[in-house]
C-alpha positions in Angstrom: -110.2 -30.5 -134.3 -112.3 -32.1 -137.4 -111.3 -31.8 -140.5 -113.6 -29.1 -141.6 -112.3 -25.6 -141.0 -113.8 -24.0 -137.2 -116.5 -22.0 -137.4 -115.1 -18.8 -136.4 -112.7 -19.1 -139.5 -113.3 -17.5 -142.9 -111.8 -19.8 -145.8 -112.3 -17.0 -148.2 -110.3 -14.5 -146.1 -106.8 -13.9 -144.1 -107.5 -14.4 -141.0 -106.2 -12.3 -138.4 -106.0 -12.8 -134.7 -106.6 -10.2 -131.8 -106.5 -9.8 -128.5 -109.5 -7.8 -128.0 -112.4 -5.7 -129.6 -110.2 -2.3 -129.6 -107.7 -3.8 -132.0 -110.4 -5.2 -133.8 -112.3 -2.5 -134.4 -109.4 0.3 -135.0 -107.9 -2.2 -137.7 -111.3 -2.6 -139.0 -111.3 1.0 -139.8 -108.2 2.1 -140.9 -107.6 -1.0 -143.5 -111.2 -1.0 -144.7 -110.7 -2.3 -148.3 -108.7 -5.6 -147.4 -110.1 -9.0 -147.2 -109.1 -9.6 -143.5 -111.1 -11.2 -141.4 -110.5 -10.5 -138.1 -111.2 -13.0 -134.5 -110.9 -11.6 -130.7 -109.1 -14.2 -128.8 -109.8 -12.2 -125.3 -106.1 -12.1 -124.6 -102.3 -12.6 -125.8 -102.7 -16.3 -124.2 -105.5 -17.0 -126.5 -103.9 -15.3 -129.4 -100.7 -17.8 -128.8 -102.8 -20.7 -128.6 -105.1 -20.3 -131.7 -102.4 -19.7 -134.3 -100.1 -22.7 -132.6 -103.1 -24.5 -132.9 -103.9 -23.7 -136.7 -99.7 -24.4 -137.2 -100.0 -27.7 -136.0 -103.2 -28.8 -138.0 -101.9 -27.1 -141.1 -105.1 -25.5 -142.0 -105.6 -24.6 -145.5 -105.6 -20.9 -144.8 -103.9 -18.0 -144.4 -103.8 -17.0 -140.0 -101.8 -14.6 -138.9 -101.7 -12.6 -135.1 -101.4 -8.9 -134.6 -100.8 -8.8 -130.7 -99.3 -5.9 -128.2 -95.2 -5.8 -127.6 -95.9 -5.4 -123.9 -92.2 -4.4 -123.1 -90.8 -7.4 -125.2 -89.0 -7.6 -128.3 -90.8 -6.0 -131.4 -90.6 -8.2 -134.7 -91.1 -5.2 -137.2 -87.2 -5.6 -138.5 -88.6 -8.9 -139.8 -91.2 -7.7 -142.0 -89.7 -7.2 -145.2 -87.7 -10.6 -144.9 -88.9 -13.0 -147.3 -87.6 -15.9 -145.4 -89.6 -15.1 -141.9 -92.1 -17.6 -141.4 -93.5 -16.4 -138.0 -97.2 -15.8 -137.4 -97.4 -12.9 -134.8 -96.8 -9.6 -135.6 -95.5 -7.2 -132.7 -94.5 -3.8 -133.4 -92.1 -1.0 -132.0 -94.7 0.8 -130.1 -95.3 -0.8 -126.7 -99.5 -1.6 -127.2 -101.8 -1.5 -130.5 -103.3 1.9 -128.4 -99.8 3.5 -128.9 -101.3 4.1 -132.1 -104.2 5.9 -131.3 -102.4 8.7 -129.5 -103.0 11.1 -132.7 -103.7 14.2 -131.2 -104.9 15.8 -134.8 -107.2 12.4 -135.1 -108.8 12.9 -131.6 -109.3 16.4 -132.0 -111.4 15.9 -135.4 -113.0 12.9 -134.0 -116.7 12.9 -133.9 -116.2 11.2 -130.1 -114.7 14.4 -129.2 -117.5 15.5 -127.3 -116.0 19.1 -125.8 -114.0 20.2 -128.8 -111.0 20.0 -127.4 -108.0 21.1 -130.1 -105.2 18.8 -130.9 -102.4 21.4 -129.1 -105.0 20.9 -125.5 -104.8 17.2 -126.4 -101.4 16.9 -126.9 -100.8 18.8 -123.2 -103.0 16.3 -121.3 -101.6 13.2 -122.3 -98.3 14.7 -122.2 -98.9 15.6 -118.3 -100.4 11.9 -117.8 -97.2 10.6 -119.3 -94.9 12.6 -116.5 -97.5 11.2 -114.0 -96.8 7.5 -115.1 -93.2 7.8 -115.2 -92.6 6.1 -112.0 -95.1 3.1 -113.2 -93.2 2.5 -116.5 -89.9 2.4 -114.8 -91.1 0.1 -112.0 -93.0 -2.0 -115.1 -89.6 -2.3 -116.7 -87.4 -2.9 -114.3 -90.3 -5.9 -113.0 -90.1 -6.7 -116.9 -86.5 -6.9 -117.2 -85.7 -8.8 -113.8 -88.4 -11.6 -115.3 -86.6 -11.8 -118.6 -83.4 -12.2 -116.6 -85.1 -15.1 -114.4 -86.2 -16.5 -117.6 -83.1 -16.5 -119.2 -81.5 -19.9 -120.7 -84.5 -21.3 -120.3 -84.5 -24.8 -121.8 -86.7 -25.1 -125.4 -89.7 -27.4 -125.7 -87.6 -29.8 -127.4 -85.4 -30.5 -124.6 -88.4 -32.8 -123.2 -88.4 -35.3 -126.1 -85.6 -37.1 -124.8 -87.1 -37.9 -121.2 -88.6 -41.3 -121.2 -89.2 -42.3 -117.5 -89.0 -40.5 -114.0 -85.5 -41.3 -113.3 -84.7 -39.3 -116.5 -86.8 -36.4 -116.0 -84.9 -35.8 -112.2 -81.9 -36.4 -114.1 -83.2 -34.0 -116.6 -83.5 -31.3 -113.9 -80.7 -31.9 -111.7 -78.3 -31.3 -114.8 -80.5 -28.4 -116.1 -78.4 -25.5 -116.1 -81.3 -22.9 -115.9 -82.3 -24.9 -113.1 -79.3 -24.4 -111.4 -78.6 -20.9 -111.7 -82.0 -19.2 -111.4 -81.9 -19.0 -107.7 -78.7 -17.7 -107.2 -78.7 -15.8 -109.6 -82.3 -13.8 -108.6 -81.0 -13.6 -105.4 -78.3 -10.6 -106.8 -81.6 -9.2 -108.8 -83.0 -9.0 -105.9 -80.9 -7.5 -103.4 -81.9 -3.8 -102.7 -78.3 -1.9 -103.6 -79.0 -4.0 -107.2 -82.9 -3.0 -107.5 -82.2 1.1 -106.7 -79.1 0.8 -109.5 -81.3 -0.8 -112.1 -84.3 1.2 -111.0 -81.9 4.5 -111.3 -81.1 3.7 -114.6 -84.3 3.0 -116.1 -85.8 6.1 -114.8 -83.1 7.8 -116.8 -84.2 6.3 -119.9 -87.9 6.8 -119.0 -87.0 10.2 -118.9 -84.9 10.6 -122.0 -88.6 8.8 -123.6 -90.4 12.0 -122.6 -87.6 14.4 -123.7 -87.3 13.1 -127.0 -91.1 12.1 -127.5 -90.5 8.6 -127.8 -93.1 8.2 -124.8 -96.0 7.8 -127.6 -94.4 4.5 -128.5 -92.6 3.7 -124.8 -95.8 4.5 -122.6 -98.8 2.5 -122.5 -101.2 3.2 -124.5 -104.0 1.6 -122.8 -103.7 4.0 -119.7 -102.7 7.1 -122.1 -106.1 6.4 -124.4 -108.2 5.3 -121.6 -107.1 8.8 -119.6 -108.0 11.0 -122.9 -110.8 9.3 -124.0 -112.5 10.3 -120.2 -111.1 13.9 -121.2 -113.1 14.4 -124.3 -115.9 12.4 -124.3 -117.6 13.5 -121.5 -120.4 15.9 -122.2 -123.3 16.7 -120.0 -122.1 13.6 -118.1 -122.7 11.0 -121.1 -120.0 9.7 -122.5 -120.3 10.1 -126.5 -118.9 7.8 -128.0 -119.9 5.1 -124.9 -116.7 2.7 -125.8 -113.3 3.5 -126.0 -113.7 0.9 -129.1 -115.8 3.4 -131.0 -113.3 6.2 -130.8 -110.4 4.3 -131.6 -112.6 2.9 -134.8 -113.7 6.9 -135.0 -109.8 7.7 -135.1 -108.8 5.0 -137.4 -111.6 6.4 -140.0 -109.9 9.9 -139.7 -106.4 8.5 -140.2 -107.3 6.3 -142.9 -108.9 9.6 -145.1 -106.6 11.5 -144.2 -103.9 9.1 -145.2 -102.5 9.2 -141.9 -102.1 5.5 -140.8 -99.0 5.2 -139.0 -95.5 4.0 -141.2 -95.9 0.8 -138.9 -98.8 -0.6 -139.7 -98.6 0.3 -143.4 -95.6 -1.8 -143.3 -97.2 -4.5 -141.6 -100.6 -4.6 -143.8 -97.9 -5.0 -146.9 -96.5 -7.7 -145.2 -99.7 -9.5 -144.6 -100.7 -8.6 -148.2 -97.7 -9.9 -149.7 -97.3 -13.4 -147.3 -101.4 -14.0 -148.6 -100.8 -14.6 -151.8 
């Protein structure tokens, strides 16, 4: 990278990375007064590798990264700490679309093609939710057996210290992770282990719809994708044609309605407070 900024940056602006044009376009509209500047990295892998990338050339500029939790850890305790120094914000909900399952919003939304009311709404995605129960608790499980495979895995760092092939074999012979992962999947994997941890995951998928916490818990992509083919379908045109206009239709509502969710108030302050 030269020394002059990259094009796609605005030195006059914080610069926020996505993964895709929904994000963009539904943060676009429901923080319409800041000075953010948003980029569409086509994916989480892109999103890491832009702001590592600004890190390491110590741009002269603010970048941050709003990307999706995708059953990983959220960050949103960190927020309010004046001592974190990450970059990439992840909140509780499990996708950025989590946030667009306003029933209220939809309902007023010009996108709304049939009218629909917010109690109809509500129902559909609801029933959707029960239908993907099965598919969040196999996603889990697949999420938490990876995590468990990934576990103590050696840090970057580790890696400074090998100096010729004799040491990297050494490296990796003595590597702990290295040592365990094999065995240790092969218990994970065994089918009296998978219908246990399957069992119990179910339970909690369950206790998400019984207590509402599916809005968060579910995947929003599938939920908003599912009720956006629900309402915007008139006459066999879909009105709005994107899913990115709706969610930028929604946004709109919740912003004048002063609706934005307590999340991403909290992590526009952040942002806000971190640019100065």
């Amino acid at each position: 990278m030269s020394s002059k900024l990259p094009a796609f940056y605005n030195d006059s602006a914080v610069n926020i990375w996505v993964e895709d044009a929904l994000t963009r376009d539904y943060l676009t509209a429901i923080w319409p007064r800041d000075n953010f500047h948003y980029i569409v990295a086509g994916g989480l892998a892109g999103v890491k590798a832009m702001v590592k990338q600004a890190a390491e050339e110590k741009l002269p500029i603010k970048v941050f990264a709003i990307v999706d939790r995708d059953l990983g850890k959220h960050n949103e305790d960190k927020w309010d700490d004046s001592q974190w120094a990450g970059v990439e914000y992840r909140a509780r909900v499990l996708e950025v679309e989590n946030f667009l399952l306003d029933a209220q919003a939809i309902a007023e939304a010009p996108g709304n093609a049939i009218r629909m009311d917010a109690t109809e709404i509500e129902k559909r995605m609801l029933n959707k939710a029960r239908e993907l129960k099965w598919w969040m608790t196999y996603k889990r499980v697949l999420s938490d057996i990876n995590g468990k495979r990934n576990e103590g895995f050696p840090s970057d760092q580790m890696g400074y210290q090998v100096k010729n092939e004799d040491e990297a074999v050494n490296m990796l012979r003595e590597c702990i992770w290295v040592k365990q992962t094999y065995p240790k999947m092969g218990d994970e994997i065994q089918e009296a282990a998978l219908r246990i941890r399957v069992q119990r995951v179910f339970q909690e998928v369950e206790r998400w719809l019984n207590r509402d916490d599916w809005k968060e818990q579910f995947s929003g992509k599938e939920l908003f994708k599912f009720i956006y083919g629900q309402v915007s379908s008139a006459s066999g045109v879909r009105i709005p044609a994107t899913t990115e206009a709706l969610a930028a239709e929604i946004g709109r509502i919740q912003f004048d309605k002063k609706r934005v969710p307590p999340s991403l108030d909290k992590l526009r302050a952040s942002i806000l407070r971190r640019s100065k």
